[in-house]
C-alpha positions as YAML, in Angstrom:
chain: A
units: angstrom
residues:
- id: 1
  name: UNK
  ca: [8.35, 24.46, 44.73]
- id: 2
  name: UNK
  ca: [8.55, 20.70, 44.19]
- id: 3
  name: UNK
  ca: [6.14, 19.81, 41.54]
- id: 4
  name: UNK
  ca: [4.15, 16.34, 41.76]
- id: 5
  name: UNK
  ca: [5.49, 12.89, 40.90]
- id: 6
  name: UNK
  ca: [2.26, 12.52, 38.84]
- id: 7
  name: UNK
  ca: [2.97, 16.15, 36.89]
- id: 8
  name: UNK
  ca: [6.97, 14.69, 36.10]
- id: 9
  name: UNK
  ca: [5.39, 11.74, 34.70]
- id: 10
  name: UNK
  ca: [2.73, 13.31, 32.27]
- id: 11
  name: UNK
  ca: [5.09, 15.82, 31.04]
- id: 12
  name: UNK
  ca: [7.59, 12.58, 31.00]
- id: 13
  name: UNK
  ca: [5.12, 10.62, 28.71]
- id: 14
  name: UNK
  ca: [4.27, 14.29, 26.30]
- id: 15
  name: UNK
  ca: [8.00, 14.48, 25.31]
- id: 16
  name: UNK
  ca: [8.30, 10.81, 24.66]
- id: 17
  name: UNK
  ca: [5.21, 10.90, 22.53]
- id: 18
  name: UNK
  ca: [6.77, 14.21, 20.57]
- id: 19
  name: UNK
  ca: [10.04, 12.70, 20.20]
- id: 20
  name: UNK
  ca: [8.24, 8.83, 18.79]
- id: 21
  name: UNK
  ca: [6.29, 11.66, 16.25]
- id: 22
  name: UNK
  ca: [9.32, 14.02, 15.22]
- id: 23
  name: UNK
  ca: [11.41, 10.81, 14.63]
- id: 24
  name: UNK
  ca: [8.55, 8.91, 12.91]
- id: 25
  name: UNK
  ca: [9.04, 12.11, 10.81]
- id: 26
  name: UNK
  ca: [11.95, 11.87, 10.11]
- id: 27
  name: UNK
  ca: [11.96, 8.41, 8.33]
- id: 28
  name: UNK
  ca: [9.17, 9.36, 6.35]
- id: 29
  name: UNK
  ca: [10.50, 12.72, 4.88]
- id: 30
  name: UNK
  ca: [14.21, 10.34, 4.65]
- id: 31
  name: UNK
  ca: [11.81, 7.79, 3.07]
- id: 32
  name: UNK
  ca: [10.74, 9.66, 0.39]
- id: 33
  name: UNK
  ca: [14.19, 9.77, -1.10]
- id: 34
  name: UNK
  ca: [14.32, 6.15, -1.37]
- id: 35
  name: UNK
  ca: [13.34, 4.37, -4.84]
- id: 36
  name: UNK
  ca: [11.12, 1.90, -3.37]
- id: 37
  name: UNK
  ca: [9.00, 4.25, -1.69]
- id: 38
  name: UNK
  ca: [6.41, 3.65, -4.17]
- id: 39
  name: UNK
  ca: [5.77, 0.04, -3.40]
- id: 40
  name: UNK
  ca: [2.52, -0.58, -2.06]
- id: 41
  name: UNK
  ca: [3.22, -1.41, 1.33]
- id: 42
  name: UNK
  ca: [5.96, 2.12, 2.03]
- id: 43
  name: UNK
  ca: [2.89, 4.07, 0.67]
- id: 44
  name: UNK
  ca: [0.66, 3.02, 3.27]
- id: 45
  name: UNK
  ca: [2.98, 3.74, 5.44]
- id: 46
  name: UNK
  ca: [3.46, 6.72, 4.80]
- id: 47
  name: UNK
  ca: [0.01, 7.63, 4.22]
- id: 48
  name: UNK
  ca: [-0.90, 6.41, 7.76]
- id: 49
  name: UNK
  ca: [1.67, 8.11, 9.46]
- id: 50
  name: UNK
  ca: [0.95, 11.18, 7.64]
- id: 51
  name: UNK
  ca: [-2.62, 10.80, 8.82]
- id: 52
  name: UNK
  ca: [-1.30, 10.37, 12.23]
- id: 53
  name: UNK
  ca: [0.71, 13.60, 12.46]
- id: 54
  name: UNK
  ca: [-1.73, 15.32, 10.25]
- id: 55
  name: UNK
  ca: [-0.34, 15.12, 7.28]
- id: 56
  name: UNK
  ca: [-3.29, 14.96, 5.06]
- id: 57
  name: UNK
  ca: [-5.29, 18.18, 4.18]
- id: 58
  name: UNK
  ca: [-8.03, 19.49, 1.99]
- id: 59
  name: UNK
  ca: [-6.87, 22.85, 0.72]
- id: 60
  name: UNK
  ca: [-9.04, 25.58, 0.35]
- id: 61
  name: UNK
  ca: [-10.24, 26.88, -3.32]
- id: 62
  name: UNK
  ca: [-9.68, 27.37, -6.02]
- id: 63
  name: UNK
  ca: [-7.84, 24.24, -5.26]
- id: 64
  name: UNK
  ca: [-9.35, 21.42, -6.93]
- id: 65
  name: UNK
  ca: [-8.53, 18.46, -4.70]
- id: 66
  name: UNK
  ca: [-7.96, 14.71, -6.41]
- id: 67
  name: UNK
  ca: [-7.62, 11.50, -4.47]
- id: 68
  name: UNK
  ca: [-5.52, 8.06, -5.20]
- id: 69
  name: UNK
  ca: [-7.42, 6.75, -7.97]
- id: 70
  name: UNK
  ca: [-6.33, 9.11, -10.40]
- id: 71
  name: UNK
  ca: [-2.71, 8.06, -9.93]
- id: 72
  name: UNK
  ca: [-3.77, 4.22, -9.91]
- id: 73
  name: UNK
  ca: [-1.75, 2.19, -12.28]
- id: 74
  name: UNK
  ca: [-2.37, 2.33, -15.69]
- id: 75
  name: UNK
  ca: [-1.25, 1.10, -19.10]
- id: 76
  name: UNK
  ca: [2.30, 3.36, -19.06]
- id: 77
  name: UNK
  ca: [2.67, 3.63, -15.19]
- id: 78
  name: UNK
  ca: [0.09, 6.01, -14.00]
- id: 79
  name: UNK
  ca: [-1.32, 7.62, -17.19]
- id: 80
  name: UNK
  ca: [-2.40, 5.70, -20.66]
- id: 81
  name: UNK
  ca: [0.32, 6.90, -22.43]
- id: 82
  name: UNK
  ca: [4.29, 7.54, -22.75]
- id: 83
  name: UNK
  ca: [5.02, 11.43, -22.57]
- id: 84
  name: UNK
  ca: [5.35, 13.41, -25.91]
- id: 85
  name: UNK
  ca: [8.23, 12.27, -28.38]
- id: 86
  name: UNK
  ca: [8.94, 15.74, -29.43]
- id: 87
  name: UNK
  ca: [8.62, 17.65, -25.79]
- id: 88
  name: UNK
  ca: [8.63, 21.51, -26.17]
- id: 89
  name: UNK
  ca: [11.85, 23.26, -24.76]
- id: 90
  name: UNK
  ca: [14.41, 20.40, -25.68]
- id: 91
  name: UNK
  ca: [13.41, 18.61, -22.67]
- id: 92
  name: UNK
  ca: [15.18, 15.25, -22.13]
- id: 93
  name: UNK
  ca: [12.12, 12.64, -22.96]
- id: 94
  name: UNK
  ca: [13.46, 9.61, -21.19]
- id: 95
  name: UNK
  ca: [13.88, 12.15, -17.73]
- id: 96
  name: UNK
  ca: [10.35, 13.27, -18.55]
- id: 97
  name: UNK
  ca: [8.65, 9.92, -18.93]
- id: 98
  name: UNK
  ca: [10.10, 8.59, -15.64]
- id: 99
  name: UNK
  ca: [9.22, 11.86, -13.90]
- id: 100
  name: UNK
  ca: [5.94, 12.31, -15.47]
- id: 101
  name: UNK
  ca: [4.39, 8.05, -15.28]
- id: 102
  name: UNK
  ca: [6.68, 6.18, -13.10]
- id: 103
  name: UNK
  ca: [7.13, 8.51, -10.40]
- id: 104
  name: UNK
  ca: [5.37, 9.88, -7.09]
- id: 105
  name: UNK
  ca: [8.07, 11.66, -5.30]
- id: 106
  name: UNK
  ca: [11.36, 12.56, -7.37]
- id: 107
  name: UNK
  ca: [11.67, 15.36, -9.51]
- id: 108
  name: UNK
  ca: [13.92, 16.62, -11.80]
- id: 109
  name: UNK
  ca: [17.32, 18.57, -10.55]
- id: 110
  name: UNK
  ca: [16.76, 21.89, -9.04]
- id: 111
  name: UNK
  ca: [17.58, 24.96, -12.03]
- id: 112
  name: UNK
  ca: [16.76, 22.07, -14.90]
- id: 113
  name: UNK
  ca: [14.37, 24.36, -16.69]
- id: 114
  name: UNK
  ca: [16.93, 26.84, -17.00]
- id: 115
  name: UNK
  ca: [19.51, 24.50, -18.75]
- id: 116
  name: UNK
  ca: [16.43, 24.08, -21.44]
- id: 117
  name: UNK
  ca: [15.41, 26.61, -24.20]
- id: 118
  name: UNK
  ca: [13.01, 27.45, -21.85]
- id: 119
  name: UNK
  ca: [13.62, 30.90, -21.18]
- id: 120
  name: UNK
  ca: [15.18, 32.07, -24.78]
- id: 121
  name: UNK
  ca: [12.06, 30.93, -25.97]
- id: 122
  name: UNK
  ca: [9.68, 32.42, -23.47]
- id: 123
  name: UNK
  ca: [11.44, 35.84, -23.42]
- id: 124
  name: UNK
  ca: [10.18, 36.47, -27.57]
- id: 125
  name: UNK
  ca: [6.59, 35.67, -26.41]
- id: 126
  name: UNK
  ca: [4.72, 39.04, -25.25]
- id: 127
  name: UNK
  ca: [1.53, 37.22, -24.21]
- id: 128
  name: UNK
  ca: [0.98, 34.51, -21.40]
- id: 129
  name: UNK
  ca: [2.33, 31.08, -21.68]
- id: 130
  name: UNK
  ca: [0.66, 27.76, -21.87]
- id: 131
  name: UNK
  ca: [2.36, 25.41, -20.56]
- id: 132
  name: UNK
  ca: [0.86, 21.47, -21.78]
- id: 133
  name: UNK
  ca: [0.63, 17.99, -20.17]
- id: 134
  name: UNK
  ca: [3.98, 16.20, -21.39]
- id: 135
  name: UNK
  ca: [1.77, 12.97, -21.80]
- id: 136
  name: UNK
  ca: [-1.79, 14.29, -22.98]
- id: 137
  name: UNK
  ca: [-1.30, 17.75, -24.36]
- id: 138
  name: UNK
  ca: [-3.87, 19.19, -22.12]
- id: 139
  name: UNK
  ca: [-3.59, 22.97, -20.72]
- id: 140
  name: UNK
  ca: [-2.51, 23.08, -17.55]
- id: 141
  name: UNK
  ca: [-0.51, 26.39, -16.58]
- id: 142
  name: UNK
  ca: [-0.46, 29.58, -18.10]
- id: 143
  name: UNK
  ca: [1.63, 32.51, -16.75]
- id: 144
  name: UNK
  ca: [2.30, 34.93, -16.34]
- id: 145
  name: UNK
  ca: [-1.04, 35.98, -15.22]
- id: 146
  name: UNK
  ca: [-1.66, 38.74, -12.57]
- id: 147
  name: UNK
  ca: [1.97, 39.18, -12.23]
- id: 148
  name: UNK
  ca: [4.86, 40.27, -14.67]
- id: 149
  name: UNK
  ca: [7.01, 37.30, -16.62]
- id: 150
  name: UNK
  ca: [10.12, 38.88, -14.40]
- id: 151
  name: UNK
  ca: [8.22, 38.20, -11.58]
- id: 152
  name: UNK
  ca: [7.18, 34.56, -12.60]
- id: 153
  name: UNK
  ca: [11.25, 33.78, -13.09]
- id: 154
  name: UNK
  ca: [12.55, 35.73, -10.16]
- id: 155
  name: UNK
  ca: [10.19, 33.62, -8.14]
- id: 156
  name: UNK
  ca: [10.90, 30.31, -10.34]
- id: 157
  name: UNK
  ca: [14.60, 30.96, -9.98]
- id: 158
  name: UNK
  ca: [14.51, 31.25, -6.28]
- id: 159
  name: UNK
  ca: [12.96, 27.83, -5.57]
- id: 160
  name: UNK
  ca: [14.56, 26.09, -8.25]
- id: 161
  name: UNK
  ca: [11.68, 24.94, -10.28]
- id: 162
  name: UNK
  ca: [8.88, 26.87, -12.40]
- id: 163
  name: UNK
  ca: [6.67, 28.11, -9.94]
- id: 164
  name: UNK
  ca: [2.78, 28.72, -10.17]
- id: 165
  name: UNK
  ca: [0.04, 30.29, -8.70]
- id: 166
  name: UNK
  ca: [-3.44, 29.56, -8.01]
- id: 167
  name: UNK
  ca: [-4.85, 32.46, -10.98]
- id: 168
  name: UNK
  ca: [-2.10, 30.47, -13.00]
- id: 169
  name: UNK
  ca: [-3.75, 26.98, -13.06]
- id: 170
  name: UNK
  ca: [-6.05, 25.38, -14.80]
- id: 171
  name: UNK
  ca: [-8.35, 23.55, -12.09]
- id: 172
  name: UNK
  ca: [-10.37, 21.66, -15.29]
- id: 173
  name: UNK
  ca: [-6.99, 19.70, -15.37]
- id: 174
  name: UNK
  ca: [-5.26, 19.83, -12.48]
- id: 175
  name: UNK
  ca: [-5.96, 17.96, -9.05]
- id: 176
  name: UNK
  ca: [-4.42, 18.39, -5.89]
- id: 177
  name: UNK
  ca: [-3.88, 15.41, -3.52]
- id: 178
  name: UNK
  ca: [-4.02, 15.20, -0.04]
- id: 179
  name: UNK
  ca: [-0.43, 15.08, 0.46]
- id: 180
  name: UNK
  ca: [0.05, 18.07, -1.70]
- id: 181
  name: UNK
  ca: [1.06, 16.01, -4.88]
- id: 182
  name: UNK
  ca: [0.11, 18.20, -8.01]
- id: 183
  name: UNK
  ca: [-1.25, 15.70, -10.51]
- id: 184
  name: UNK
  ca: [-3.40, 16.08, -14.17]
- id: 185
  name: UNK
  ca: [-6.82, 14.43, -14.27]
- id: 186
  name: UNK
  ca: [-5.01, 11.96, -16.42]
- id: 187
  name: UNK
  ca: [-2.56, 11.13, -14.08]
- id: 188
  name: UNK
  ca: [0.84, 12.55, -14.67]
- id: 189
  name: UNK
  ca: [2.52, 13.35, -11.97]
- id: 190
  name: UNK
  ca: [3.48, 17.92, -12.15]
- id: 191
  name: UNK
  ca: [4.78, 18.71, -9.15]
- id: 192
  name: UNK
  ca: [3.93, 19.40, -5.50]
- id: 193
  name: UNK
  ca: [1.83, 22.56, -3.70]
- id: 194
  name: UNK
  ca: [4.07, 24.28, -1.41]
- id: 195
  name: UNK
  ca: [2.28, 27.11, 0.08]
- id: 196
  name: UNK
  ca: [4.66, 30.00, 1.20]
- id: 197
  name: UNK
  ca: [3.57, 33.30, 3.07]
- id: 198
  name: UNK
  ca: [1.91, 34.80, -0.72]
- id: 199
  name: UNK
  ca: [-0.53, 31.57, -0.48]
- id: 200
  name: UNK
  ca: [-0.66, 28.18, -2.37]
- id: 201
  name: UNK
  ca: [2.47, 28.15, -4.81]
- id: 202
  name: UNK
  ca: [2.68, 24.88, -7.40]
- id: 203
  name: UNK
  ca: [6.49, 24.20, -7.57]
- id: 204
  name: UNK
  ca: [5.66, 21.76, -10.81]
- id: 205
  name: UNK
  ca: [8.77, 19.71, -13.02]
- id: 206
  name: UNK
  ca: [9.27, 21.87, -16.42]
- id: 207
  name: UNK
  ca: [9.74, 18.41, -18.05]
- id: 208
  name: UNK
  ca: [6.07, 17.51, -16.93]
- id: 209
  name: UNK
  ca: [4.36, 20.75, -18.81]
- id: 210
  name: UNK
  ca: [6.22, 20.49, -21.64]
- id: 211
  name: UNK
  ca: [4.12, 19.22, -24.21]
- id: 212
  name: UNK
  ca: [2.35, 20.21, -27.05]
- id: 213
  name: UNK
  ca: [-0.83, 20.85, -27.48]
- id: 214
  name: UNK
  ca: [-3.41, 18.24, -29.45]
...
């Protein structure tokens, strides 16, 4: 059966209009690992774009969502202040700071938190953790909660960075953006949401949570 001139050129125009989205894609996820993706203009950008493909979401709660003015620039990059001098975990302060106030996208190296004291230290407490904003002191995390502290670095270990879940945050603190950036209310940049199968899952920088609290 011969099908239609008119039916070629619909399904004709459909793939093109995939193939302009999956490569418009492309750049952006190749984008973010560009340093001057935070410039004004690449961000809106990306944020259309996003928008276009559908990018932008309002998760469900617990999730606290946060929009772009809590990440607006401020008098250290986007929070008040420079990050902790004497960070919890011997966690490198200069790699914090950057992470934490001059940075939307980057993160620190995959298995990072367990070259840190991290783990010595968190194996001789028998009670949940809280884990601080690096810049603030504010509680953000604590885990393990509803799971055991195997469980919380089995799961950490597998993805590379310390990974939380929704009972583990503190939403009076925390904001989620639209693009699933994990921010504090005071604008340090944690992490990103990256749901998985077992629901929302917080894959957050160690050096971000590292602080003390005040």
């Amino acid at each position: 059966v011969r099908r239609s001139s008119r039916s070629s050129t619909a399904d004709t125009a459909r793939m093109s209009l995939r193939t302009s989205a999956l490569l418009g894609f492309a750049c952006v996820v190749g984008a973010t690992r560009l340093p001057h993706v935070a410039s004004g203009s690449s961000r809106v950008g990306m944020s259309l774009l996003s928008s276009i493909l559908g990018g932008g979401k309002t998760f469900e709660p617990p999730v606290v969502m946060g929009d772009e003015s809590i990440m607006a620039p401020k008098a250290h990059g986007t929070s008040e202040t420079p990050v902790q001098d004497n960070l919890k975990y011997n966690c490198d302060v200069k790699l914090a700071d950057r992470i934490c106030n001059f940075n939307r996208h980057y993160a620190e190296r995959a298995g990072y938190w367990e070259t840190t004291s991290f783990l010595t230290e968190a194996k001789a407490v028998k009670e949940e953790i809280t884990f601080y904003d690096s810049n603030s002191g504010k509680p953000l995390f604590t885990a393990p909660r509803g799971r055991s502290f195997d469980d919380f670095v089995a799961e950490s270990k597998s993805h590379g960075w310390p990974s939380f879940r929704d009972d583990e945050v503190n939403w009076e603190y925390v904001r989620i953006l639209p693009d699933g950036e994990c921010v504090s209310v005071d604008g340090t940049h944690l992490g990103h949401n990256l749901p998985d199968l077992s629901g929302n899952r917080y894959c957050i920088n160690l050096v971000s949570v590292a602080g003390n609290p005040k």
